[in-house]
N, C-alpha and C positions, 0 to 999 in steps of 0.2 A: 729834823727827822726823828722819829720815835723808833720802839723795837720792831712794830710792824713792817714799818718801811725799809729796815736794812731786813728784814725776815725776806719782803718779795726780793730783795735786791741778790738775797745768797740761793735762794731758789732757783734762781736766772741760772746760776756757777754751779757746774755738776759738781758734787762730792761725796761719792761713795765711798767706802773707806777704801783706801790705795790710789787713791785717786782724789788728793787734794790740794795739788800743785794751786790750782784756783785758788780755793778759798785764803788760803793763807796768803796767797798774792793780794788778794784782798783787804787783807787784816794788815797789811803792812801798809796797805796803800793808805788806809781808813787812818792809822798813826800819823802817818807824813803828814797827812792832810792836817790834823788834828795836833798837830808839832809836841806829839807826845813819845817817851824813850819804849823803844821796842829792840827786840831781839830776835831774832831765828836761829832757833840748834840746829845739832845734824842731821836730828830726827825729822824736824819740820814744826816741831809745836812752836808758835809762837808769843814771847810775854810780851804784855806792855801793860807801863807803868803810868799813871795816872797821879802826881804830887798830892798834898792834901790843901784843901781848900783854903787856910789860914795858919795862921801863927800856931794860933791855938789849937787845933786840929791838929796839926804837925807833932803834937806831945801824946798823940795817942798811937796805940797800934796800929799797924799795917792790916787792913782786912786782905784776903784774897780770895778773888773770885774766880771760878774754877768751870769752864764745856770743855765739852769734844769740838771738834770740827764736822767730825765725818758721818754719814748716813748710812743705812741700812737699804738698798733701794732693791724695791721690788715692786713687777707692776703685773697688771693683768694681762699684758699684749706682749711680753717678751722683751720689750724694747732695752736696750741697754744704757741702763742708769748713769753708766758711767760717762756719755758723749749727751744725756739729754737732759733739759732744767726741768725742776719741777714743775708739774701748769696749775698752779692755785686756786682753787675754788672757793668762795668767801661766800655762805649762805647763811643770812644770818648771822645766829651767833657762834657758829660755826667754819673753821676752816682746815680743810684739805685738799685733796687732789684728785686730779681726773684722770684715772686709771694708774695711778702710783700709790707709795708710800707717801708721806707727807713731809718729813725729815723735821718735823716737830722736836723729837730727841735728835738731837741737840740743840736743832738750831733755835729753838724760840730762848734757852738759856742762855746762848752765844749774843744772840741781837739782844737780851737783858744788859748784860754786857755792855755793848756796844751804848746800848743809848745812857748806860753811868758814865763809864768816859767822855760821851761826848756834849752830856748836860755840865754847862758853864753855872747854869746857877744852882749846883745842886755842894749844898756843903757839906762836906765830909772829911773823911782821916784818909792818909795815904792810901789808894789801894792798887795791889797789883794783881793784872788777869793773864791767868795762863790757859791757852786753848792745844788743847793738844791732838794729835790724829790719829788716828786708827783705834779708835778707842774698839770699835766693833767688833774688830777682830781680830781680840787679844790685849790690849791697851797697850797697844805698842808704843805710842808716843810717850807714855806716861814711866814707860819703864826705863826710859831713855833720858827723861828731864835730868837735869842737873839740880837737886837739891839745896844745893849748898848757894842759888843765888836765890832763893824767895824769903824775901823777906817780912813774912809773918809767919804767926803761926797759929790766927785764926784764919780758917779755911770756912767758904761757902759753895759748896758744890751746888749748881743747878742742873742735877741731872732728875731730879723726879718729875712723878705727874701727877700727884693728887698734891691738889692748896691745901685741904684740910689735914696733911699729916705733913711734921716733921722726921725722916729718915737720920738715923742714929747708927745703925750696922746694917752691911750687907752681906752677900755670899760670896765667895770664892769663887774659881771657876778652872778649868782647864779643857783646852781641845783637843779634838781627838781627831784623828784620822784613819779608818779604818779600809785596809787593800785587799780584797779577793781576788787576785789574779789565777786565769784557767790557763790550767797548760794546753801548748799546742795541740800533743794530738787527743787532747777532748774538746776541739775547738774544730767540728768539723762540718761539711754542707752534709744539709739533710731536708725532707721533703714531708711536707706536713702540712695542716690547716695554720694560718699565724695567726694568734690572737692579742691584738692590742688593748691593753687593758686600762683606764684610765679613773679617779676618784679626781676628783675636784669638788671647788663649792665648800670647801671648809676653811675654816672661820682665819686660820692661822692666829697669831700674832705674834706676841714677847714670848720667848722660850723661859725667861725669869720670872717674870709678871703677872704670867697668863697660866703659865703648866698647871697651876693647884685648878684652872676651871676644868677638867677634863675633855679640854677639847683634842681632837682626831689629828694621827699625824698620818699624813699620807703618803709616806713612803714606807712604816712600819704597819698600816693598814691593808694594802698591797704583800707585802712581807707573811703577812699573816692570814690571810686567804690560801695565799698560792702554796702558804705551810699544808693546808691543811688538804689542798688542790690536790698536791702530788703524792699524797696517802695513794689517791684512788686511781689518779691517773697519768698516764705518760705524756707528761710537758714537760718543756725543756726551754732553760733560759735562753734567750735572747738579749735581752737590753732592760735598764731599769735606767730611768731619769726623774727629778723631781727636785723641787725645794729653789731656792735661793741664797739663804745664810746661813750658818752652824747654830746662830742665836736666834731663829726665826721658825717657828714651830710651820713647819711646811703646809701649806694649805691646797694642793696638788701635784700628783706623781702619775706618771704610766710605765708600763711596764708592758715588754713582749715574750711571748713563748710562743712556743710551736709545739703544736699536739700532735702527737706522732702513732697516738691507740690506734685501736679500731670501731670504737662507738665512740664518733666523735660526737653523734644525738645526745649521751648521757656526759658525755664529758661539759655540751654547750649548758646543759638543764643544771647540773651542780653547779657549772659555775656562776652563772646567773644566781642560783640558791646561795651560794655561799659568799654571793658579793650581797644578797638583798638583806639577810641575815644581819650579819654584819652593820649594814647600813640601819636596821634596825637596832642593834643596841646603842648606834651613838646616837643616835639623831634627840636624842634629847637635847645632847651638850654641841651636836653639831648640825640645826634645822637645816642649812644649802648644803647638806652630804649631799652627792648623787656620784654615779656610779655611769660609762659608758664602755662597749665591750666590740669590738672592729673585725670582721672576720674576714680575713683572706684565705680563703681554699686553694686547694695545689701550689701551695708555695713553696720556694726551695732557699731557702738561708743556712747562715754560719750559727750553731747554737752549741752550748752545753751537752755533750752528747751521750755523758753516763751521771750519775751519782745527783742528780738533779730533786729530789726530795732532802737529799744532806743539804744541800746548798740552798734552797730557802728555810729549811730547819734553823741553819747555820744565822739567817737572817733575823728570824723573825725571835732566836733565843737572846737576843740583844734586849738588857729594860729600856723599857720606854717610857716618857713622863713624869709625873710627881712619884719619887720611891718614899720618899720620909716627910710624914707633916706633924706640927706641935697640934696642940689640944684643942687651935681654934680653927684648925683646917691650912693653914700656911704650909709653906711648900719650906722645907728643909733640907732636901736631897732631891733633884732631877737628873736627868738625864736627856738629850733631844740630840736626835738624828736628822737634821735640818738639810742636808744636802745631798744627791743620790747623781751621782753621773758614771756609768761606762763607755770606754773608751775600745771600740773594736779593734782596732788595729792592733793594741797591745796586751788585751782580750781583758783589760782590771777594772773589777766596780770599787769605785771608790766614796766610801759616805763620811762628810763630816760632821762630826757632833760636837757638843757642849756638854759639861759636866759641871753642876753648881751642887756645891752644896753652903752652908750657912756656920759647916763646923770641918775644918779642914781635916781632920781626921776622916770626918766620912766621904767628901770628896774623895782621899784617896784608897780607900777603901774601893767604892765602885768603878775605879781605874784599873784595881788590879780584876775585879770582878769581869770588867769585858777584857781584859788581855786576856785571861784563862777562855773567857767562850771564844776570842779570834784564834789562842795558840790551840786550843782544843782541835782543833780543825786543821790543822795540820801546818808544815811549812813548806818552800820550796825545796827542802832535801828531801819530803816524801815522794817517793816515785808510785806510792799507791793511790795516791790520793789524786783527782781530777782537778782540785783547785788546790789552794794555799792560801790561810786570811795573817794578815800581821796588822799591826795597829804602834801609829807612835803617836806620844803625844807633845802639846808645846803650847808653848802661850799660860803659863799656868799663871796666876795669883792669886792671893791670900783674904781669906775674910776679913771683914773691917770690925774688928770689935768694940762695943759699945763702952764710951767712957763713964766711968761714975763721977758726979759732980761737974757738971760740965757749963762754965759761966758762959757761954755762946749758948748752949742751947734753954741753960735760965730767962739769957736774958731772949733770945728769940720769941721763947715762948709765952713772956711778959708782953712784949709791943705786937704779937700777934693777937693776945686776947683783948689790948690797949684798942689794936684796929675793928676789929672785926663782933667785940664784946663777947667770945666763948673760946672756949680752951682748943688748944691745939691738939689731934691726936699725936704722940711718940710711937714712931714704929723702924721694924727690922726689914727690909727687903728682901726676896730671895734672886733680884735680880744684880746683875757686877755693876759695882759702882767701884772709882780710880780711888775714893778716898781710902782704900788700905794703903796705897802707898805712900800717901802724904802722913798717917796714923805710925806707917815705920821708918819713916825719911825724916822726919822733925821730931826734935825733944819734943813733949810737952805739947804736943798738938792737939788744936778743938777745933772738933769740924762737926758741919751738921749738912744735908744736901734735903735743900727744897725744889719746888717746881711749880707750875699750873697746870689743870685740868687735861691730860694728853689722853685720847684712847685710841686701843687695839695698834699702837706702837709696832713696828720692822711689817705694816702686814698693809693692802692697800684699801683698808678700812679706817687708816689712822686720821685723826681730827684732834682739833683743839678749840676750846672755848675759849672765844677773844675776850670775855670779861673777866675768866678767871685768869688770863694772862696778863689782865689789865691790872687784875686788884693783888697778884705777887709783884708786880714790879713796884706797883707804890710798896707796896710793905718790905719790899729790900730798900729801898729810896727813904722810906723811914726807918729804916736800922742802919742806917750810912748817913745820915743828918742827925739823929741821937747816938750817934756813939760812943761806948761809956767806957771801954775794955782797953 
């Protein structure tokens, strides 16, 4: 078997992140088989160890190879990633999914993996692979490892997706979680036109990867209409839903209000204007924007029933996007509001987001920056106030900073131009990669994280070129048969 064939075989095995009982049942089983030393921690990441090929091999370093397990699953039909495999689409030279995300990250790095271990004739130095879980959301697995049993301290992460660059530092990041809870008695029936309001058709993807291309988020696009909605006229919230992951730039949301004026004529005609508007300045960076708008007449719902212009104010003063880029346009500070769900029963909208930045100082700088616009807004000790926003955060990790001098990425960068006869680009990511905490858990650590060819990553446009996954695997398979370190 090659990398392809353990790729359809973990496709079969749902694993979203929280959900990778599977996979790693797998990766234990794939050892047994393979009468090779493995382990499982508490967390669930699993190592295994692969001897070195010979006598001689045995005197060199330990490499370590380094995926995630877990996916980002998002799909066009709602279906829940968590109970369903992914269905593979091979056109060409192309593959992904049909009506999902593709889980490319990680798995095409994981099944690299797989097929080093499990090639008998491929000579090399000790190497040990740690796959760990929930990288998604939060790097929970990673935070969890035990350090003190990996035994090198050259590290190769395969988590990117361009072959032509080598990844050297990434950003930071931290989540957030932000609560608007309405008190009861502004949470009352009322009788009005309802209008569902709906943005789809945008592009989504990497909230790391992707933010510096100015693509549309659809829950602070929504946000931002109904900002400008409630200047003029009396709606009143109902419900906000959208998004899939915190790290997955949303690519559609709806949203309900109930209009409660008395020209609901000019309230229909602005809104319409102020969604087509809108659609007009993205549609460069977002051509499938489109916009659809639901009307129920004489309806009677539970809504938002005062202060309702504060409260998409409240939403839409949240940043959004790329905040900070260097001189060539790279994204140095983001921000993404990837997930929007209320909860009527206990009347809270609750949005998850991502905070990356590339310089942990200014990560947390724009942490304190939305704590002040959620505490701005008031808390549950105000009795003046219709809502109350609070916001915690977790999950946080540290930028990977770039080493100077670094004989892993020398010599990488030697047998990459050896293969391929041209230089390798060195670059900074602004998306979370694990390797800061291998950078502050080992002395003396060299790491570099390659990949092949991935696009539009966490979004269900993702795909991968099978030849460029063809031609990083030989070139790990040729830096693990010349081993010089």
């Amino acid at each position: 078997m090659n990398y392809l064939d353990y790729f359809k075989e973990i496709c079969a095995i749902p694993h979203v992140s929280h959900h990778t009982e599977g996979i790693c049942r797998y990766l234990i089983d794939f050892a047994r088989a393979k009468g090779l030393d493995y382990r499982k921690d508490e967390s669930g990441n699993v190592i295994i160890t692969k001897p070195a090929s010979s006598a001689g091999k045995a005197s060199l370093s330990t490499v370590v190879l380094q995926a995630h397990v877990d996916m980002v699953g998002v799909s066009v039909d709602g279906r829940d990633m968590s109970n369903e495999p992914v269905r593979l689409a091979i056109n060409g030279d192309r593959i992904s999914a049909e009506g999902s995300s593709l889980g490319a990250d990680n798995g095409i790095g994981l099944c690299y993996i797989l097929d080093v271990l499990s090639d008998d004739s491929l000579i090399s130095p000790r190497i040990q692979a740690i796959f760990t879980v929930d990288e998604e959301v939060g790097m929970v697995g990673m935070k969890h490892l035990d350090f003190s049993s990996i035994g090198g301290r050259h590290v190769i992460n395969l988590d990117s997706e361009s072959e032509d660059e080598v990844v050297v530092s990434s950003a930071g990041g931290v989540s957030a979680e932000v609560s608007v809870s309405i008190r009861e008695s502004a949470w009352r029936l009322q009788s009005g036109t309802l209008a569902q309001i709906s943005v789809f058709g945008l592009p989504g993807g990497h909230s790391g990867n992707q933010i510096h291309k100015g693509r549309a988020n659809a829950i602070m696009s929504l946000a931002s209409v109904l900002s400008e909605i409630s200047d003029k006229h009396d709606v009143r919230f109902v419900s906000l839903c959208g998004g899939d992951a915190a790290n997955a730039i949303p690519s559609s949301a709806t949203v309900e209000v109930l209009y409660c004026g008395a020209d609901f004529e000019s309230f229909r005609q602005d809104m319409k204007s102020s969604l087509a508007s809108y659609r007009r300045d993205h549609i460069k960076m977002n051509p499938g924007f489109d916009a659809e708008i639901v009307w129920k007449k004489e309806s009677r719902v539970r809504c938002l029933s005062v202060m309702n212009s504060a409260f998409f104010k409240m939403l839409s003063s949240f940043p959004d996007g790329m905040l900070e880029a260097d001189e060539s346009g790279n994204a140095l500070t983001s921000l993404n509001f990837g997930v929007a769900a209320f909860d009527k029963d206990s009347r809270t909208l609750k949005l998850d987001a991502l905070l990356r930045s590339n310089a942990d100082v200014s990560r947390n700088k724009l942490a304190d920056d939305i704590r002040s616009i959620a505490e701005g807004y008031g808390d549950a000790s105000d009795n003046a106030s219709a809502f109350s926003c609070s916001i915690t955060f977790s999950g946080e990790y540290g930028a990977w900073p770039r080493r100077e001098g670094s004989p892993l990425l020398e010599y990488y960068m030697s047998e990459y131009e050896r293969e391929f006869g041209k230089s390798v680009r060195v670059v900074s990511t602004h998306g979370g990669l694990e390797c800061g905490f291998f950078a502050q858990n080992i002395p003396d650590c060299d790491l570099i994280s390659i990949g092949p060819e991935i696009s539009n990553i966490h979004s269900v446009h993702e795909s991968a070129s099978v030849a460029s996954c063809d031609r990083v695997l030989d070139l790990l398979k040729r830096l693990l048969e010349n081993w010089r370190l």
